[in-house]
N, CA, C and O atoms as a Maestro MAE file, in Angstrom:
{
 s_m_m2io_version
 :::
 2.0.0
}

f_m_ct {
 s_m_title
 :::
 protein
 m_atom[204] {
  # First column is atom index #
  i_m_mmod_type
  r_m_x_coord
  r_m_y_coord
  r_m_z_coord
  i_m_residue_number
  s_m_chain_name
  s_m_pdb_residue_name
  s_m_pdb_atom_name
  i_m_atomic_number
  :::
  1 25 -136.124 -61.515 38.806 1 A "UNK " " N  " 7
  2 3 -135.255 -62.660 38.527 1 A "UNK " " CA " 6
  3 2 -134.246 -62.273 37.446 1 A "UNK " " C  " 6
  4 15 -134.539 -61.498 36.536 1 A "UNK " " O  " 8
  5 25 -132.990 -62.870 37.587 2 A "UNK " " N  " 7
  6 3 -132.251 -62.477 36.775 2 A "UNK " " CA " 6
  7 2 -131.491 -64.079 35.989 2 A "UNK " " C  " 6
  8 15 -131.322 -65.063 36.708 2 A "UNK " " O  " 8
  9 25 -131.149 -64.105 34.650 3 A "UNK " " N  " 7
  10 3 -130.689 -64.781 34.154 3 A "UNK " " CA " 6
  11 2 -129.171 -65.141 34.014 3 A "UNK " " C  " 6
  12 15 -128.279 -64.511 33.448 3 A "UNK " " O  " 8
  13 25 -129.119 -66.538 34.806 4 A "UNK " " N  " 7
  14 3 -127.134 -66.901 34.594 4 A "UNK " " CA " 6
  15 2 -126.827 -66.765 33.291 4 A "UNK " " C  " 6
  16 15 -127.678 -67.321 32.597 4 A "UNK " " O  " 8
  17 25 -126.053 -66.308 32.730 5 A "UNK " " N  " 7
  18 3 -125.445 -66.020 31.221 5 A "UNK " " CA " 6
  19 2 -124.831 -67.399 30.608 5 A "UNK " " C  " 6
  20 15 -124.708 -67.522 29.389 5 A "UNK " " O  " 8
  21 25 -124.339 -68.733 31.780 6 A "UNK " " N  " 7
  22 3 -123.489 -69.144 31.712 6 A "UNK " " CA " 6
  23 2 -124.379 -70.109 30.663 6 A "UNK " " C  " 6
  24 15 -124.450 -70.247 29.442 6 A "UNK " " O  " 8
  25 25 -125.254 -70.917 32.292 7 A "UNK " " N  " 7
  26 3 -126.407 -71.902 32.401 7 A "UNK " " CA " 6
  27 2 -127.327 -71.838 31.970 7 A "UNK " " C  " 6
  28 15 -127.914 -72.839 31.557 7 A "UNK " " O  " 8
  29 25 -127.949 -70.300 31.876 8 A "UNK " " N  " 7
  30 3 -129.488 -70.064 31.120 8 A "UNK " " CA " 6
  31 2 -130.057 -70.265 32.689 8 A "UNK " " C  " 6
  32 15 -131.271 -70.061 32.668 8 A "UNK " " O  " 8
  33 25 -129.626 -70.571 33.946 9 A "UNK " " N  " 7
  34 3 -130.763 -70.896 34.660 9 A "UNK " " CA " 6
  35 2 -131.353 -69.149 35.201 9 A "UNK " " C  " 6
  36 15 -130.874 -68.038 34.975 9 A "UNK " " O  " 8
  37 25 -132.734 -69.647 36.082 10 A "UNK " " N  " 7
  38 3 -133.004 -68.027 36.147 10 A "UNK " " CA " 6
  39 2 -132.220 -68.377 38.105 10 A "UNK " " C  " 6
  40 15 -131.949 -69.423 38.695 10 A "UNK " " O  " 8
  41 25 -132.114 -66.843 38.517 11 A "UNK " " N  " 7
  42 3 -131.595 -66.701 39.646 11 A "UNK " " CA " 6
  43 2 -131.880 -65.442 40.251 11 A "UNK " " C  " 6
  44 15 -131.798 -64.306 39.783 11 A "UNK " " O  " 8
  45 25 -132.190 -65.802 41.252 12 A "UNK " " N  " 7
  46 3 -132.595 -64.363 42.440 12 A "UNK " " CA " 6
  47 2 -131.646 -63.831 43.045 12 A "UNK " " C  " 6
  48 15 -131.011 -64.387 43.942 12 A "UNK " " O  " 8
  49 25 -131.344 -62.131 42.410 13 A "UNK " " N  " 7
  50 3 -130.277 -62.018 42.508 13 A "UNK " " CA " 6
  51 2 -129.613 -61.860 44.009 13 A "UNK " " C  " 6
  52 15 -128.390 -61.792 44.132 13 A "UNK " " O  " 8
  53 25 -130.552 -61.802 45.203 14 A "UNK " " N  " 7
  54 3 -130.114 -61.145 46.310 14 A "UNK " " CA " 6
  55 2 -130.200 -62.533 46.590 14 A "UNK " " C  " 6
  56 15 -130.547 -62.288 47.745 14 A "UNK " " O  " 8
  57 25 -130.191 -64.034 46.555 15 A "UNK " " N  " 7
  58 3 -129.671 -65.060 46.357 15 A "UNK " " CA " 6
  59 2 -128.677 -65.640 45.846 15 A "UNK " " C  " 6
  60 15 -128.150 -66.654 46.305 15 A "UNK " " O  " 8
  61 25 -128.254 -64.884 44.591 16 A "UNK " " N  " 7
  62 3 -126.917 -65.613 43.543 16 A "UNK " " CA " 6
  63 2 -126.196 -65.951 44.506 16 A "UNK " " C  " 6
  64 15 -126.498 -65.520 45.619 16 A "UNK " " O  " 8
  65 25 -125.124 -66.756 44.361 17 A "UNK " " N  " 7
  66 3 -123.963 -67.567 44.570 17 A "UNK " " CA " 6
  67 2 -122.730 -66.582 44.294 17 A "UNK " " C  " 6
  68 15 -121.677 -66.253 44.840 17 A "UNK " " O  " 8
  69 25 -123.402 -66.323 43.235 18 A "UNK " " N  " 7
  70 3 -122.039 -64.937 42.635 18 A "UNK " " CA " 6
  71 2 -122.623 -63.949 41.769 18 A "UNK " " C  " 6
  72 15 -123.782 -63.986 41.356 18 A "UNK " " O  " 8
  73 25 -121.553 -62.839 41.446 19 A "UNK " " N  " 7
  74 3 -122.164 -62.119 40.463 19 A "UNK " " CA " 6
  75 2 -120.850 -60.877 40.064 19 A "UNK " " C  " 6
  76 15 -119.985 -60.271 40.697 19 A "UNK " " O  " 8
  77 25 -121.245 -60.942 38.878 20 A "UNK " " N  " 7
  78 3 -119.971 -60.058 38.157 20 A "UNK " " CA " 6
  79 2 -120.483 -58.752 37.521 20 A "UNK " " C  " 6
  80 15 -121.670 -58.439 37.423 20 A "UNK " " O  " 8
  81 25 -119.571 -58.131 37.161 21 A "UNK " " N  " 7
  82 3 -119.684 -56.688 36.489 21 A "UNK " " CA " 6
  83 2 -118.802 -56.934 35.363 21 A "UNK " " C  " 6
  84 15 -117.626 -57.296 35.351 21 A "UNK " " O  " 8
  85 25 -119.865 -56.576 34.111 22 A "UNK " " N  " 7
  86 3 -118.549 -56.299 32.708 22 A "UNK " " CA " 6
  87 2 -119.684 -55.274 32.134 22 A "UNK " " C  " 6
  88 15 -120.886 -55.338 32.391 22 A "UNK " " O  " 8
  89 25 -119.087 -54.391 31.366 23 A "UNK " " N  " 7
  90 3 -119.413 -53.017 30.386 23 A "UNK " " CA " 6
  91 2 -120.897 -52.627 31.425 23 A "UNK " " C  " 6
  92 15 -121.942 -52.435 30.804 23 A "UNK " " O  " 8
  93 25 -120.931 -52.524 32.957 24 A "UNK " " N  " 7
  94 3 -121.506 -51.457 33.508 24 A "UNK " " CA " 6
  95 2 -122.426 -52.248 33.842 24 A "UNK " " C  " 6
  96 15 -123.169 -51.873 34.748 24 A "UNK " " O  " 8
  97 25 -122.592 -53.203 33.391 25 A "UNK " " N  " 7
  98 3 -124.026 -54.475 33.554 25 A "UNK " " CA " 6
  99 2 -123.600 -55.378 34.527 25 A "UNK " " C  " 6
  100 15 -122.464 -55.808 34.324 25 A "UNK " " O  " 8
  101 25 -124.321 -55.913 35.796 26 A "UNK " " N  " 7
  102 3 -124.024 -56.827 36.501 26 A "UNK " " CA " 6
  103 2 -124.846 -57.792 36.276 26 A "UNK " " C  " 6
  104 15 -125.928 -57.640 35.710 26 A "UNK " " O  " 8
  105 25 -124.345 -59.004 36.756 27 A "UNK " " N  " 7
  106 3 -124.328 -60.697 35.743 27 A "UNK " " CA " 6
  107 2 -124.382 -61.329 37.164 27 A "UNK " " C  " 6
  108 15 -123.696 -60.965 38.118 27 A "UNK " " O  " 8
  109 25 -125.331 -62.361 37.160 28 A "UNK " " N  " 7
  110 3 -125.553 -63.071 38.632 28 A "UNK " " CA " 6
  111 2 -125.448 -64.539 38.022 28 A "UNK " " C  " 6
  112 15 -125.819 -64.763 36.870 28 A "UNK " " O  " 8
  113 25 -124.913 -65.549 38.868 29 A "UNK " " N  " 7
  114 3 -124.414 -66.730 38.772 29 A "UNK " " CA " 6
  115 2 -125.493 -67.554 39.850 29 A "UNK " " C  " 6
  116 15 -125.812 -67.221 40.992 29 A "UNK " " O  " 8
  117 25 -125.903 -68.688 39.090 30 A "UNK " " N  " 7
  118 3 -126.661 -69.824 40.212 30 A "UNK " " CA " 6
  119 2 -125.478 -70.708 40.942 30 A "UNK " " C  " 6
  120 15 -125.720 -71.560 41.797 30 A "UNK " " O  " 8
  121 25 -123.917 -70.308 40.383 31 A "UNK " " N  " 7
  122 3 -122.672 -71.040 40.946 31 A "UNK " " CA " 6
  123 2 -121.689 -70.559 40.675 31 A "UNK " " C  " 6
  124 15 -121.369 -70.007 39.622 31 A "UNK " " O  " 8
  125 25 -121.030 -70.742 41.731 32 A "UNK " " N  " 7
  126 3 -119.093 -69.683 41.715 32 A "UNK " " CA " 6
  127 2 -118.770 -70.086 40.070 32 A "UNK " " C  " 6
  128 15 -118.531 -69.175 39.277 32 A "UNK " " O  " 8
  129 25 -118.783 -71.670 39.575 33 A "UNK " " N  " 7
  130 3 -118.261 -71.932 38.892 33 A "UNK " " CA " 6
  131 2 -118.546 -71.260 37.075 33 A "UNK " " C  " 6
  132 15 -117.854 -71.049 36.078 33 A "UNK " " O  " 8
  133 25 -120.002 -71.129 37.488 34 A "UNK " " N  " 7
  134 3 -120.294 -70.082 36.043 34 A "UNK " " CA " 6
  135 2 -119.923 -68.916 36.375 34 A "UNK " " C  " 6
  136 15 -119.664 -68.222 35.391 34 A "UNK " " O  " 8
  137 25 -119.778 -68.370 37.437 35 A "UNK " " N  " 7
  138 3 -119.060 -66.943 37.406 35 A "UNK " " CA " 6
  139 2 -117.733 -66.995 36.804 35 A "UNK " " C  " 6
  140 15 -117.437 -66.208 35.906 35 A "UNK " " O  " 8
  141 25 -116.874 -67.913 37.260 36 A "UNK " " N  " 7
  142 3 -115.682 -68.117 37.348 36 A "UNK " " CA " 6
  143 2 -115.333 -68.231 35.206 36 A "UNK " " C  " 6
  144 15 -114.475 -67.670 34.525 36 A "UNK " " O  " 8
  145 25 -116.545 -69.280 34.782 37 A "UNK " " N  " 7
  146 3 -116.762 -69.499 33.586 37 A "UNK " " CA " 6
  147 2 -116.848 -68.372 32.463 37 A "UNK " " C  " 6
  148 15 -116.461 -68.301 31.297 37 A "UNK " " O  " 8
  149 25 -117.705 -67.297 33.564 38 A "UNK " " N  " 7
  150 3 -118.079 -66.029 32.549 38 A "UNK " " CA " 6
  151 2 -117.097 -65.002 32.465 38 A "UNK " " C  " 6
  152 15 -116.847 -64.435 31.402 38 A "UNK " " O  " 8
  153 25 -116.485 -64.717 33.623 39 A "UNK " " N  " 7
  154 3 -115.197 -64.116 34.213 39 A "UNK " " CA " 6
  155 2 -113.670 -64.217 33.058 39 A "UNK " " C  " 6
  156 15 -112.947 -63.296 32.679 39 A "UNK " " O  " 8
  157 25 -113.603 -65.541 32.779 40 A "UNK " " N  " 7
  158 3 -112.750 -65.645 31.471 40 A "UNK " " CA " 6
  159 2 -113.283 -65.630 30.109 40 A "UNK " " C  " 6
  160 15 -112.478 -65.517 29.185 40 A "UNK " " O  " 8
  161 25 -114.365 -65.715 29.897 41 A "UNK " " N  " 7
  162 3 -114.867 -65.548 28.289 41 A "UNK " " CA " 6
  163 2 -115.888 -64.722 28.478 41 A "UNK " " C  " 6
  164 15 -116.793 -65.370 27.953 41 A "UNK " " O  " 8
  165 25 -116.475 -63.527 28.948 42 A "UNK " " N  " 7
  166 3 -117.541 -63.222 29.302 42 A "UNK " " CA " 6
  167 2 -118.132 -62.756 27.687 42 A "UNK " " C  " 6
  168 15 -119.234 -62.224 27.822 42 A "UNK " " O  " 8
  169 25 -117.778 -62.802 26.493 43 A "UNK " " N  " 7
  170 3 -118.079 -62.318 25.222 43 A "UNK " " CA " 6
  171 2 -118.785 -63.739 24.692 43 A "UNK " " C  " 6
  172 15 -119.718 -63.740 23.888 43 A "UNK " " O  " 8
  173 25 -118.129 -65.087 25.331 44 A "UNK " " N  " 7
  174 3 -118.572 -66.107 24.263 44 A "UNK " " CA " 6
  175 2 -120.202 -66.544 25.129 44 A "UNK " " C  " 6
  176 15 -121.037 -67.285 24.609 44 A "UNK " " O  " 8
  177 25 -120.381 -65.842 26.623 45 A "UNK " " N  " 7
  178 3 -121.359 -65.981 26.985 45 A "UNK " " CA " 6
  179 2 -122.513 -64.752 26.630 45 A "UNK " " C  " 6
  180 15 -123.661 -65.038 26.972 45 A "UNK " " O  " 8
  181 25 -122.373 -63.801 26.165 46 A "UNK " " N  " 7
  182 3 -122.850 -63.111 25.730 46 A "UNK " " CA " 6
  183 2 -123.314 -63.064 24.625 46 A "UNK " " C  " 6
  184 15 -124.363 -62.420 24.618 46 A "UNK " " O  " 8
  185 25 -122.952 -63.548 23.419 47 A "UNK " " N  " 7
  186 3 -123.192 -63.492 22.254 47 A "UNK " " CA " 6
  187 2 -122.459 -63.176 21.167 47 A "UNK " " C  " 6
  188 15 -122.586 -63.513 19.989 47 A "UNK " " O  " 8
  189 25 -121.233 -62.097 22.020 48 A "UNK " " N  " 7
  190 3 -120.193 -61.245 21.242 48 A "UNK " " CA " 6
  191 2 -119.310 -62.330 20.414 48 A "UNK " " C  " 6
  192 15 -119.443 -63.554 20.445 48 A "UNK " " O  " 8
  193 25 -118.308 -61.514 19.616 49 A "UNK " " N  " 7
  194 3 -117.395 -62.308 19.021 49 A "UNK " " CA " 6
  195 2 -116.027 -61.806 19.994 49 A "UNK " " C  " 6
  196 15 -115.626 -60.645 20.077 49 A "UNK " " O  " 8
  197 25 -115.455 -62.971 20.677 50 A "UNK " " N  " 7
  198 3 -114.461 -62.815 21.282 50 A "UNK " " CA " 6
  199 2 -112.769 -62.270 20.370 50 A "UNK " " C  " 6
  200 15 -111.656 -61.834 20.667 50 A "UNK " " O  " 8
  201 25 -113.254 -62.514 19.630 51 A "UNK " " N  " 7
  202 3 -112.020 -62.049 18.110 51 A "UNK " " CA " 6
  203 2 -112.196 -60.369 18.292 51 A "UNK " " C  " 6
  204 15 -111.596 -59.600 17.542 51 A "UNK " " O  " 8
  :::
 }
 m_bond[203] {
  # First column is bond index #
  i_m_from
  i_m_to
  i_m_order
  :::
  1 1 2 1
  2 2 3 1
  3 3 4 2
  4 3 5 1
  5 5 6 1
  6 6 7 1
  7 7 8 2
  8 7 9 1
  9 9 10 1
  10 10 11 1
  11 11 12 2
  12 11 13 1
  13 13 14 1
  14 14 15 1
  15 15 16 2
  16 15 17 1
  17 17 18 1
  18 18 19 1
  19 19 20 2
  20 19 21 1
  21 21 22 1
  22 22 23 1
  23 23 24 2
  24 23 25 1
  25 25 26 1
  26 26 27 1
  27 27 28 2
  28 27 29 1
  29 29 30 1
  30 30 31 1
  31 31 32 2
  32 31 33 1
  33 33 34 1
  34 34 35 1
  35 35 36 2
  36 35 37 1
  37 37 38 1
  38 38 39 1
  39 39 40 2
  40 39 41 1
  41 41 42 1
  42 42 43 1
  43 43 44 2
  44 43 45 1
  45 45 46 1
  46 46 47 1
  47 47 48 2
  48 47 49 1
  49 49 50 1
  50 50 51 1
  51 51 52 2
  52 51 53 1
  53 53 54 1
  54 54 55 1
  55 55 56 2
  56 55 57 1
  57 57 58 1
  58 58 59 1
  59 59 60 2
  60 59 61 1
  61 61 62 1
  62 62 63 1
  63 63 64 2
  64 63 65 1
  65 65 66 1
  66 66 67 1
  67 67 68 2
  68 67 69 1
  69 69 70 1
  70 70 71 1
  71 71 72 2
  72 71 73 1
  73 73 74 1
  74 74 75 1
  75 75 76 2
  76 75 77 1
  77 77 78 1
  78 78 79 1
  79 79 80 2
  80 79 81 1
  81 81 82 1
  82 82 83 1
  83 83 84 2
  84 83 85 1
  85 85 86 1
  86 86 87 1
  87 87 88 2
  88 87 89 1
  89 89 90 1
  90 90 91 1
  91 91 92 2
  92 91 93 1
  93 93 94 1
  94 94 95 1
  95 95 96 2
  96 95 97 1
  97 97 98 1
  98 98 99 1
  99 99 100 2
  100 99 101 1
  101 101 102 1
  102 102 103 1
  103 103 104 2
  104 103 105 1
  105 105 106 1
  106 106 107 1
  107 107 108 2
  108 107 109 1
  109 109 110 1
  110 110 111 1
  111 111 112 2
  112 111 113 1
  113 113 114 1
  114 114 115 1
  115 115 116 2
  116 115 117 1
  117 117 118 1
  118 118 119 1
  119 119 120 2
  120 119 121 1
  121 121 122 1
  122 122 123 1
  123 123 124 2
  124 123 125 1
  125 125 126 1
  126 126 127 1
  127 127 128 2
  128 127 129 1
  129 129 130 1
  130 130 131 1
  131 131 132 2
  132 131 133 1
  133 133 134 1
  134 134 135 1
  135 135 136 2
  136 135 137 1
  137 137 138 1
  138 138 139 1
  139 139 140 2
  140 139 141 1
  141 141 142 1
  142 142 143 1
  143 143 144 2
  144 143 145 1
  145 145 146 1
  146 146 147 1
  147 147 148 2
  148 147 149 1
  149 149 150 1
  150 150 151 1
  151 151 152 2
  152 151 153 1
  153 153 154 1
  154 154 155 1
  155 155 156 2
  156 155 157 1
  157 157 158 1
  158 158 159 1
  159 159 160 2
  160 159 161 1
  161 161 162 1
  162 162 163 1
  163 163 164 2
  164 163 165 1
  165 165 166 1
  166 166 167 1
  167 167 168 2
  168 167 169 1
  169 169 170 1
  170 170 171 1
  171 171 172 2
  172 171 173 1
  173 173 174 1
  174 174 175 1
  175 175 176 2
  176 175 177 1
  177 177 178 1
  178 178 179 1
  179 179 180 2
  180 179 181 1
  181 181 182 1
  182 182 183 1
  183 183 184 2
  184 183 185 1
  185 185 186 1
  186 186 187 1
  187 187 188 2
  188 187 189 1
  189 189 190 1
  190 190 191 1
  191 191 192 2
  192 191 193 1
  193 193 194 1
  194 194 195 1
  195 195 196 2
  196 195 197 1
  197 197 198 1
  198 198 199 1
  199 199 200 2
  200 199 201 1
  201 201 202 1
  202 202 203 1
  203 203 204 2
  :::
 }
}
């Protein structure tokens, strides 16, 4: 199981809805729309400082 970054929900990835690639790591979505969410800030879903 893998964790949406967006939602916190958990998600199976050969199920996701979506799923992205940033710094080599792929990121699975329970919905287009948290992809879409993580896709433009993917740092403030992460933890990073977007600055």
């Amino acid at each position: 199981m893998a964790l949406d970054p967006v939602c916190k929900m958990t998600v199976e990835p050969a199920k996701a809805a979506a799923q992205s690639s940033y710094k080599g790591q792929t990121y699975y979505f329970c919905a287009v729309g948290c992809k879409k969410a993580f896709d433009k800030e993917p740092e403030k879903y992460l933890g990073g400082s977007a600055r």
